[in-house]
KEDREN-173702 format. One record per residue (C-alpha): residue in one letter; y, z, x. Coordinates in steps of 0.05 Angstrom, whole numbers, plus 5000, padded with zeros to 4 digits. Each point is the difference from the previous one (the first is absolute). Layout:
N
aYZX/...
END
This chain:
289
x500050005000/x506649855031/x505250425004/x505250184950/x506349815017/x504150154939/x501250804970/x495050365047/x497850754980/x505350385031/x499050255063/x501750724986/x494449974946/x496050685035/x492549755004/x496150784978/x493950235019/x495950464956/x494450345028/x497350704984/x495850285071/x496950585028/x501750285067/x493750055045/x501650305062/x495249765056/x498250455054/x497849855068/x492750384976/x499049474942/x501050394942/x505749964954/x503950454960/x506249844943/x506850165013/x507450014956/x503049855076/x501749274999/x501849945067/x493950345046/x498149525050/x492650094985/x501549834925/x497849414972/x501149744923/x493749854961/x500049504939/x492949804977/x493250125017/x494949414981/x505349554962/x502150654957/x505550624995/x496550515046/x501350474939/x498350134923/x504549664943/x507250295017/x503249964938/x506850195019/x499849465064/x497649484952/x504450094947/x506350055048/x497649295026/x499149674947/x507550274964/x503649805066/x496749295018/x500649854926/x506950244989/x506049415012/x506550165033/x503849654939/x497049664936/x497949285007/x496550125065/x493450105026/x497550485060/x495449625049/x493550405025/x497349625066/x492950255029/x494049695021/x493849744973/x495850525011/x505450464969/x500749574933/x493350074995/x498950724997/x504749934948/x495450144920/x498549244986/x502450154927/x507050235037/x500949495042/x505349615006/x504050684991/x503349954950/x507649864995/x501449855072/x497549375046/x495150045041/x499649625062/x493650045029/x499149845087/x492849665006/x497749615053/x496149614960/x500749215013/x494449824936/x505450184951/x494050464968/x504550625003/x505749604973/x496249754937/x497150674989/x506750264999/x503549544958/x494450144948/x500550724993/x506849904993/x500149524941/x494850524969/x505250545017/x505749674972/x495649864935/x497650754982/x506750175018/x503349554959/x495050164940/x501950775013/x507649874984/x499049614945/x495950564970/x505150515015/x505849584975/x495749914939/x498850684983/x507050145021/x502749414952/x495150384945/x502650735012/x508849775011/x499950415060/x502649555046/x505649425002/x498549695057/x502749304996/x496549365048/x505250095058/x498250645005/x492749965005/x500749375055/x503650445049/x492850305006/x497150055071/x495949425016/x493249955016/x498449505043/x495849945074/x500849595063/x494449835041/x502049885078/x498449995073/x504950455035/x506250464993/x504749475012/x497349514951/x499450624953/x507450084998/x501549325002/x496349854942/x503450594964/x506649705025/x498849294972/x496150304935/x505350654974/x505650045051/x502949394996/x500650204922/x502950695009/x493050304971/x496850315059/x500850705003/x497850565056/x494549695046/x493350445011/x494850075055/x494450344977/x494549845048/x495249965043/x501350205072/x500149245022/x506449954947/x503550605014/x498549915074/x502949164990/x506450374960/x501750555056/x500849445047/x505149714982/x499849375047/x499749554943/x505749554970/x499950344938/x500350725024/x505249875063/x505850364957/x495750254942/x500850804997/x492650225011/x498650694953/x493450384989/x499550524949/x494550405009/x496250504966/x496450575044/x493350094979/x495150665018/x494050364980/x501350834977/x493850184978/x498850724998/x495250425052/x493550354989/x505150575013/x504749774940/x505449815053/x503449225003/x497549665049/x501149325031/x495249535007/x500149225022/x497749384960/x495849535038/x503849365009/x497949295035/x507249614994/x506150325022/x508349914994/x501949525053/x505950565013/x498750685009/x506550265031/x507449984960/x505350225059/x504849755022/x497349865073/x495149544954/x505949654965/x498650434928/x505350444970/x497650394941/x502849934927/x503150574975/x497350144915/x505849704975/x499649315030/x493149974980/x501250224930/x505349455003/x494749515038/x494750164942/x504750024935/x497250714987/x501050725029/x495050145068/x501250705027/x496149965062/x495850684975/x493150095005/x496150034941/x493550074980/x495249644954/x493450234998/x497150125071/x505549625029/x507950055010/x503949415005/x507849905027/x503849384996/x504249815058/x503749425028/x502449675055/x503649455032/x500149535060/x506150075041/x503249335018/
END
């Protein structure tokens, strides 16, 4: 695809990275053990064991994804989630294309078999979905509790999915697709390691001035002892963060609570909190220039 010359995505337009890791600190005798510190040298940032979370079902993770990567910056646009393959995949096939944002799936794959699978789930996404609002406009049509006029309903979120082989092309597609139309919103990456590692970069075209964010949310295991005490225990993980250190020496300054509530749309304390036998914290941070 050749490049757009005409009303490129602005080149402020932050590129985000949402992850949720543990911290395994390594130690010189092999074993590991979790940590809140961030910054240990030893400490390294696990994402997934075997194609999977390392942990159970965190509701309050997963529901604070799917508000914020769903969630446009102004009506009439749509937020942008870019991961790859693998990661679409672990996606529920009956959820997939996400709903309400694009998804612009990284592949490899020169058969156009991932491409054509793609494309299909999203025509069978955009179908239930669109079956689903007529049934609630129905029965809101039926009940007069609503008013909502056509305008309104067509400044929806789209759903829609983009099937390509590399960062670049990824948001050069979303250029020529939604930003040349004023409907892109926030831009996403949501995984794997290969992605993340391709957006931290930043040698590409498309990333040279691009503000490169990650929020993150801190994930660890507080079950309690034999002796009723907390205790902290690691998850096993096989794929890790591409960055595990945020200082400055690094080129990482960290976000204070209220630019990631502003980064988000919603309000992120930075505070632990816990959710079965786990506690999670939100955090952010940003690339320095």
């Amino acid at each position: 695809m050749p490049p757009s010359t005409t009303n490129p995505i602005p080149p402020s337009l932050p590129l985000t990275l949402i992850v949720a890791t543990t911290p395994i600190r390594v130690a010189s005798s092999s074993t590991t053990v979790t940590t809140h510190a961030q910054n240990d040298t030893n400490t390294r940032l696990g994402i997934g064991l075997k194609g999977t979370l390392p942990w159970p079902r965190i509701k309050a993770d997963m529901s604070f994804f799917a508000r914020v990567t769903s969630r446009p910056p102004v009506k009439g646009t749509t937020n942008a989630i870019i991961m790859g393959r693998k990661t679409y995949d672990s996606v529920p096939k009956h959820l997939r294309p996400l709903g309400k944002r694009i998804s612009v799936v990284i592949t490899r794959d020169q058969t156009g078999s991932v491409r054509e699978g793609v494309l299909q789930e999203l025509e069978a996404r955009k179908a239930k979905l669109a079956a689903t609002a007529k049934a609630k406009a129905e029965q809101a049509v039926e009940s007069a509790t609503t008013s909502m006029t056509t305008s309104e309903a067509e400044v929806e979120p789209a759903t829609d999915a983009i099937v390509t082989p590399s960062l670049d092309d990824a948001l050069e597609q979303l250029d020529c697709t939604y930003g040349v139309e004023g409907r892109l919103g926030k831009v996403f990456v949501i995984g794997g390691a290969e992605i993340y590692g391709a957006s931290l970069r930043g040698g590409s075209v498309g990333l040279q001035k691009r503000p490169i964010r990650i929020v993150m949310t801190n994930v660890v295991r507080k079950p309690f002892g034999e002796d009723g005490k907390v205790v902290e225990e690691p998850f096993e993980c096989d794929t890790f963060f591409p960055e595990d250190q945020f200082t400055v020496e690094k080129g990482w300054r960290s976000a204070s609570s209220e630019e990631v509530t502003e980064w988000v749309g919603e309000e992120v304390t930075g505070e632990w909190k816990r959710e079965g036998d786990v506690e999670v914290q939100m955090v952010g941070f940003e690339k320095l220039k």
